[in-house]
C-alpha positions as CSV (number, residue, x, y, z in Angstrom):
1,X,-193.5,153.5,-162.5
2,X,-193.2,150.3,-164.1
3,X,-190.5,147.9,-162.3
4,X,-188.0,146.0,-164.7
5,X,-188.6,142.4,-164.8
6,X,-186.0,140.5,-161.9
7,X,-184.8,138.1,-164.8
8,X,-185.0,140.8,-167.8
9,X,-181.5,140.4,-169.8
10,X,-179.4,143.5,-170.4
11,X,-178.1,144.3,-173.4
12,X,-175.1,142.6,-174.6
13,X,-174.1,139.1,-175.0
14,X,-176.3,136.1,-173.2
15,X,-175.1,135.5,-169.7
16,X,-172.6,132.2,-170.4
17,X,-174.1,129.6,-168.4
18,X,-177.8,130.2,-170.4
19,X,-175.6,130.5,-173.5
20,X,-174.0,127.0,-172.9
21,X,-177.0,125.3,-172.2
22,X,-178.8,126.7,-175.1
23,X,-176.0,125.1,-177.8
24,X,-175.2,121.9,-175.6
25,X,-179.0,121.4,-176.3
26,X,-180.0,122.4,-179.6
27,X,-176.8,122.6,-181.7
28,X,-175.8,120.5,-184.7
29,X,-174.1,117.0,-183.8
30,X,-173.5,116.3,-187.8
31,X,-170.9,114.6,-188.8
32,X,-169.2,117.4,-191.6
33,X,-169.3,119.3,-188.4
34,X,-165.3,119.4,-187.9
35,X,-166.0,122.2,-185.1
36,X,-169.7,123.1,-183.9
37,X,-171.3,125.8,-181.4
38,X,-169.8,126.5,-178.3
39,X,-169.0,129.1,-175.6
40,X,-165.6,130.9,-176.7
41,X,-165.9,129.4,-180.4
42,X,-166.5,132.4,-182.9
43,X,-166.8,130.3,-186.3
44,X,-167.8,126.9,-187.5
45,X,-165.7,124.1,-189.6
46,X,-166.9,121.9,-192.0
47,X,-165.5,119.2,-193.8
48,X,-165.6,120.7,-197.4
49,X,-164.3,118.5,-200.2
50,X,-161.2,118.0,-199.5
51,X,-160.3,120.9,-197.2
52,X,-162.2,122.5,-194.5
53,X,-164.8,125.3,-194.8
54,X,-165.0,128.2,-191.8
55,X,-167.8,130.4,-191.3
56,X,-168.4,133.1,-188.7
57,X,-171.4,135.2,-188.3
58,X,-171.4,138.5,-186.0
59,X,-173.6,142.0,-186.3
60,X,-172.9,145.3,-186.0
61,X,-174.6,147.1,-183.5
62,X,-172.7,149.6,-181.5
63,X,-171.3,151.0,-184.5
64,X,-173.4,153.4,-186.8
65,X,-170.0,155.4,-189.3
66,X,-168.2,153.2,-191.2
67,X,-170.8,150.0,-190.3
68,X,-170.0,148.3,-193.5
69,X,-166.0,148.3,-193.5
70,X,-166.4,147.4,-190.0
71,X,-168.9,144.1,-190.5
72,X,-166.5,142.9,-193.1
73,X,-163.4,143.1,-190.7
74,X,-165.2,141.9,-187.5
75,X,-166.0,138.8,-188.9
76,X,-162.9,138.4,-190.7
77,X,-160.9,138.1,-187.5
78,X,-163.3,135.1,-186.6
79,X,-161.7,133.5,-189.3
80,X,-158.0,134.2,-188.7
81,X,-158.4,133.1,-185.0
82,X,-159.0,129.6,-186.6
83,X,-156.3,129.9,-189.7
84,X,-158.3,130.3,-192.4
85,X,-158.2,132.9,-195.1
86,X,-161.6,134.9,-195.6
87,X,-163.0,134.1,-199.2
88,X,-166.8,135.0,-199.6
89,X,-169.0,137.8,-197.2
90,X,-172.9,137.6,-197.2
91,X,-174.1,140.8,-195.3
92,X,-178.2,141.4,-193.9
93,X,-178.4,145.2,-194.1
94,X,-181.5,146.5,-192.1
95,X,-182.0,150.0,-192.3
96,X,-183.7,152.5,-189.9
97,X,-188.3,153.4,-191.7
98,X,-187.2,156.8,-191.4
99,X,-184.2,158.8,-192.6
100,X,-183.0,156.6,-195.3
101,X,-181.8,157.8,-198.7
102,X,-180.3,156.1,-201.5
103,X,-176.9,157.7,-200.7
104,X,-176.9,155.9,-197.3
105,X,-177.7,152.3,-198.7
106,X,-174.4,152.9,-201.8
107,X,-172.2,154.5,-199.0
108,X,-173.0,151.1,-196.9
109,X,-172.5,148.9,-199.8
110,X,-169.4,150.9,-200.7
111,X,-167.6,150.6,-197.3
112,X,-168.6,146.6,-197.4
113,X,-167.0,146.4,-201.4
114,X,-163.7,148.2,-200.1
115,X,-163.1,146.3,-197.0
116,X,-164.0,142.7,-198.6
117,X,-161.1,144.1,-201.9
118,X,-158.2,144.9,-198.7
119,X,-158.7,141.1,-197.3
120,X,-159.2,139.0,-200.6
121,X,-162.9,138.7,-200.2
122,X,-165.5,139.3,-202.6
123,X,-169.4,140.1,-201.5
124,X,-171.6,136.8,-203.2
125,X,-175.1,137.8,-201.4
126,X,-177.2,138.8,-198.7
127,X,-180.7,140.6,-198.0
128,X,-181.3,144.3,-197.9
129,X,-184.1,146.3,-196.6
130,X,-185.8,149.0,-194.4
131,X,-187.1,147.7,-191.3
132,X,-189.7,149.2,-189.0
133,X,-188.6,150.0,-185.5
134,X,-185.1,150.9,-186.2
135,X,-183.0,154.0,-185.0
136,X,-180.0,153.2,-187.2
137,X,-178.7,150.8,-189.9
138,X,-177.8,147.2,-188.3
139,X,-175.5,144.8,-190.4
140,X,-175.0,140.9,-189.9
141,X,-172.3,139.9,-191.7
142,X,-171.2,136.1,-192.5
143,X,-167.8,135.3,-193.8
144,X,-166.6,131.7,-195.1
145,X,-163.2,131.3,-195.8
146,X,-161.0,128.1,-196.0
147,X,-158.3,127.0,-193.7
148,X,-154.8,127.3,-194.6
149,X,-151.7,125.1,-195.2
150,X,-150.7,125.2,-191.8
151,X,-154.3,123.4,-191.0
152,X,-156.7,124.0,-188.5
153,X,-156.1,126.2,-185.2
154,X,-158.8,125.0,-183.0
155,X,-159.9,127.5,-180.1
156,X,-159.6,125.2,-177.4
157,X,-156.1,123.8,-178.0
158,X,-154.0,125.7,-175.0
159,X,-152.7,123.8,-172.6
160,X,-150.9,124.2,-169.2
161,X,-146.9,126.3,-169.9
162,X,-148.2,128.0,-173.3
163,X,-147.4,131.7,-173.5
164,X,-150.2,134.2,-173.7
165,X,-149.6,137.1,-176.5
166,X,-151.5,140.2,-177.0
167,X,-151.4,142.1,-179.9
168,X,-151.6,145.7,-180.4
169,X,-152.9,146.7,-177.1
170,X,-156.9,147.1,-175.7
171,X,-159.5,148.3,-176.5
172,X,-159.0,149.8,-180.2
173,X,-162.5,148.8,-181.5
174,X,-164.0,150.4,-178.1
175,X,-161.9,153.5,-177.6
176,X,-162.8,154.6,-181.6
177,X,-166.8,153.5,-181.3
178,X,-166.5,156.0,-178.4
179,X,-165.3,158.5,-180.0
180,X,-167.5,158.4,-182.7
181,X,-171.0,157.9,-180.7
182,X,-170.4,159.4,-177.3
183,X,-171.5,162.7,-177.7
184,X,-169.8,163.5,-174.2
185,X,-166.1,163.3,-175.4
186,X,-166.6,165.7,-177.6
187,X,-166.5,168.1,-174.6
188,X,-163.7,166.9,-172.9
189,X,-161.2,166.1,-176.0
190,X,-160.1,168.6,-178.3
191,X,-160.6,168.0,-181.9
192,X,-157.3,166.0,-182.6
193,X,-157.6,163.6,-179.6
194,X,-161.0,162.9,-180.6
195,X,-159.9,162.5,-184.8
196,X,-156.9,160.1,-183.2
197,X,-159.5,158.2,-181.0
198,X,-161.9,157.7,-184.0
199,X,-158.7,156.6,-186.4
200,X,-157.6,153.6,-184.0
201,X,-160.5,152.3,-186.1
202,X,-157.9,151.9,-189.1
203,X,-154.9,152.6,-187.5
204,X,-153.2,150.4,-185.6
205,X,-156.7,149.0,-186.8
206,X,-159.3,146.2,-186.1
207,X,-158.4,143.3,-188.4
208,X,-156.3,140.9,-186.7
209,X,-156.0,138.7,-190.3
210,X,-152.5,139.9,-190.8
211,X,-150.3,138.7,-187.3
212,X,-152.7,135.8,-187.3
213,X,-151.3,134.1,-190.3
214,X,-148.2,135.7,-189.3
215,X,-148.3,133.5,-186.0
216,X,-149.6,130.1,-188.3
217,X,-147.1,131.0,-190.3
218,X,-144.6,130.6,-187.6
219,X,-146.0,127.5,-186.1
220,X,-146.4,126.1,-182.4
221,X,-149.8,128.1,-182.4
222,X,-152.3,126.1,-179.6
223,X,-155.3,128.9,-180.1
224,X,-156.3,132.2,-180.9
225,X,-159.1,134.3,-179.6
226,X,-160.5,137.6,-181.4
227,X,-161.4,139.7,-177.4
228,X,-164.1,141.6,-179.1
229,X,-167.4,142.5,-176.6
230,X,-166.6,142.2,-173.2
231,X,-163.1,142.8,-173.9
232,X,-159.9,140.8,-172.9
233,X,-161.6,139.6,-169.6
234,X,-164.2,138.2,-171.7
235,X,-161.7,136.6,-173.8
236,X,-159.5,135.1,-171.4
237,X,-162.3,133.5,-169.5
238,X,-163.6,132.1,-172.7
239,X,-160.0,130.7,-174.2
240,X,-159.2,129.3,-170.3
241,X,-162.8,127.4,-170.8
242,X,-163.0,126.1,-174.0
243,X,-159.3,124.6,-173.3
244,X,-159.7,123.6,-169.3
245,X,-156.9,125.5,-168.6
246,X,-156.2,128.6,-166.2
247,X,-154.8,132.0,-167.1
248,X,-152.3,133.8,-165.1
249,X,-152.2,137.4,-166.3
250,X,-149.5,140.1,-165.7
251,X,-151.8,143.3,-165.3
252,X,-149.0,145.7,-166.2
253,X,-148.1,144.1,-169.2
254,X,-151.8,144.2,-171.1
255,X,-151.1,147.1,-173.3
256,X,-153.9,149.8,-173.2
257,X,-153.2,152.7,-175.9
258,X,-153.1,156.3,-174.1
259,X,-156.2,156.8,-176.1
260,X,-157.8,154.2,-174.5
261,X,-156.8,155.5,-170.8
262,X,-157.9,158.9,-172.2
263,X,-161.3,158.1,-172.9
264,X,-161.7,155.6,-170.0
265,X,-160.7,158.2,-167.3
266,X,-163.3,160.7,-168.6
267,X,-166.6,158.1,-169.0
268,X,-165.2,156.4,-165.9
269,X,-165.0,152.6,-167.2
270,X,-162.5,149.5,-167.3
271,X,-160.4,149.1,-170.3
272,X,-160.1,145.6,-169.5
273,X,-164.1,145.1,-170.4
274,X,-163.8,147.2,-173.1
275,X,-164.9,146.1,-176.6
276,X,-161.6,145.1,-177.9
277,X,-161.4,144.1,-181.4
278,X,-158.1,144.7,-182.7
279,X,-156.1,142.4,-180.7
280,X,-155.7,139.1,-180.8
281,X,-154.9,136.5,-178.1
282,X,-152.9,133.7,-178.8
283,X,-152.0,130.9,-176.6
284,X,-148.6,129.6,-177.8
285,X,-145.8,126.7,-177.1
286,X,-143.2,128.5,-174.4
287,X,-140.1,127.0,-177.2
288,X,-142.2,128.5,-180.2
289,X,-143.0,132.2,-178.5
290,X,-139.8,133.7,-180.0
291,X,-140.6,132.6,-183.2
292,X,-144.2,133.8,-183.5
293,X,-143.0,136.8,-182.0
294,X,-140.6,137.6,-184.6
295,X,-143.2,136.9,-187.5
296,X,-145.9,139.2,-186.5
297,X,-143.0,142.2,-185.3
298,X,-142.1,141.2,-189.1
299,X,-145.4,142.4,-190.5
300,X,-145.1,146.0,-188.6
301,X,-147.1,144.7,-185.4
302,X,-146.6,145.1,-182.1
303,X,-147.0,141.9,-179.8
304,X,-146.8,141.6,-176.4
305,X,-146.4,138.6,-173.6
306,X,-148.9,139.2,-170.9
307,X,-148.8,135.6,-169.3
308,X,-149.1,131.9,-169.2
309,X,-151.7,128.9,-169.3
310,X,-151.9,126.7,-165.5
311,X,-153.6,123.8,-165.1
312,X,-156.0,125.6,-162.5
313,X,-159.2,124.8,-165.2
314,X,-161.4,127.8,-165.7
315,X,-159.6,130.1,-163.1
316,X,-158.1,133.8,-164.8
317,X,-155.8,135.3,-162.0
318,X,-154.7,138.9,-162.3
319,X,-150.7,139.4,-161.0
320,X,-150.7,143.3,-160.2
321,X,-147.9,145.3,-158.3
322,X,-147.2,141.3,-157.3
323,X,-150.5,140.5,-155.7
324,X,-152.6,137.8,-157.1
325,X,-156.7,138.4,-157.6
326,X,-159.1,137.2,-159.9
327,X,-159.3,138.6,-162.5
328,X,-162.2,141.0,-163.4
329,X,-165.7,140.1,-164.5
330,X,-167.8,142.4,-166.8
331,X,-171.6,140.9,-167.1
332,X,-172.0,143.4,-169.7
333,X,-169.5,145.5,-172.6
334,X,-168.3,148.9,-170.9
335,X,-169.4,150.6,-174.2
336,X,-172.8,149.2,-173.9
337,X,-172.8,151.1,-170.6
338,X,-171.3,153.7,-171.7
339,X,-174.0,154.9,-174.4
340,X,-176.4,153.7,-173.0
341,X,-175.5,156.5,-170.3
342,X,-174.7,159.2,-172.5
């Protein structure tokens, strides 16, 4: 039997420190460049006229149902996490040699039209075509947008006493791609935990757009963070890096929706490294946090304080049942283990 490769990447996002190097080395140092590549940073700026242009780029690749109303939303967020308003979607659609009909590519196209219409959006190009080696359609989405009035949220603006926020509650995105493409739930759920698993997709919902510029809105916003693969633990240690601050997190008081625990105790995985798009992080001024708190509870969504920003740089410390520990580590997604397990 052939032995795996010892440095052989697993599927999944690049292992930071290779990430890092790669875009300290090789990425753009021009001057338009408001806000260029970096670990934690989801979208570019660019000085644009006179206002500032955002674009974010992200596929879809977990994800098979619903892949074009997802792309649009998942690179949305990107936007929001800055303040910007999404504008214009370009979408790559590459679709599997074999199994591909012509209702497939409208449905696709269909589900990206929709989407775009609920955020303001409109689809201005792209590339479509059947690709060899595929299994299943893949999407790679970019979204521009523009920033608004409130002006630029940059992603590594926290600093030591800001109040963390959590929206929603972890993982939405993970717990309904689960439910969707794990064949093994559909064993251990009966039919209407399994429909409510595969509706957190719209319900509360992945787009974080609307208690973003709720929180901008509010003011005394220092930086946002979309936890999407790798889940919150990804997304504090990014946020705590790209600001050079430390995170000190109150375990009981991340939100995880029953789902979530559902699905997690039967597949055995962490919901804290579990794909979590449909929350937002938001580091925010301790004199401000009642404020933003009441503008996104004002647009119908639920938003929780789950700790603060020290001045320990780069360290994430979990407080559980009052012991401190750092905070978990995922190399890899949960639902990329997951499937590929199932």
């Amino acid at each position: 039997m052939k032995r795996p490769a010892k440095n052989r990447l697993l599927p999944g996002k690049l292992p930071a420190e290779l990430l890092e190097g790669l875009l300290e080395k090789y990425g753009s140092r021009d001057s338009a460049l408001v806000l260029g590549p970096g670990l934690g940073r989801d979208a570019a700026v660019l000085e644009f006229g006179n206002g500032l242009l955002v674009a974010a780029t992200d596929p879809i690749t977990f994800a098979s149902k619903e892949i074009g109303w997802y792309a649009v939303h998942v690179n949305a967020n990107d936007l929001a996490c800055l303040g910007a308003l999404p504008r214009w979607f370009l979408v790559t659609v590459l679709l599997p040699e074999k199994g591909t009909e012509p209702g497939l590519v409208k449905e696709i196209f269909s589900q990206t039209h929709k989407a775009c219409e609920e955020l303001g959006a409109g689809l201005c190009g792209g590339h479509t075509e059947i690709t060899l080696g595929l299994d299943r359609p893949i999407l790679v989405g970019t979204m521009l947008g523009q920033v608004g009035p409130w002006g630029l949220v940059r992603p590594n603006g926290a600093t030591p006493g800001n109040r963390l926020l959590l929206s929603k509650g972890i993982a939405i995105e993970g717990t309904s791609v689960l439910a969707r493409e794990h064949f093994g739930l559909r064993g251990e759920l009966d039919p209407q935990e399994l429909r409510r698993c595969e509706e957190l997709l719209r319900k509360p919902g992945i787009s974080v757009l609307k208690e973003a510029l709720a929180a901008c809105e509010a003011g005394g916003v220092c930086a946002m963070h979309d936890p999407t693969e790798g889940g919150i633990a990804t997304a504090l240690r990014e946020m705590a890096h790209a600001s050079g601050v430390g995170f000190l997190v109150r375990r009981e008081a991340i939100p995880v929706l029953k789902e979530t625990e559902r699905v997690c105790e039967i597949l055995g995985l962490d919901p804290l490294g579990l794909l979590a798009s449909g929350a937002l992080l938001l580091a925010v001024e301790s004199s401000k946090m009642a404020r933003v708190r009441e503008y996104i509870s004002a647009k119908g969504v639920e938003v929780f304080e789950i700790g603060e920003a020290t001045e320990d740089a780069g360290e994430v410390v979990m407080l559980e049942k009052g012991e401190r520990r750092p905070f978990p580590c995922f190399q890899r997604d949960e639902v990329a283990r997951a499937l590929e397990s199932s």
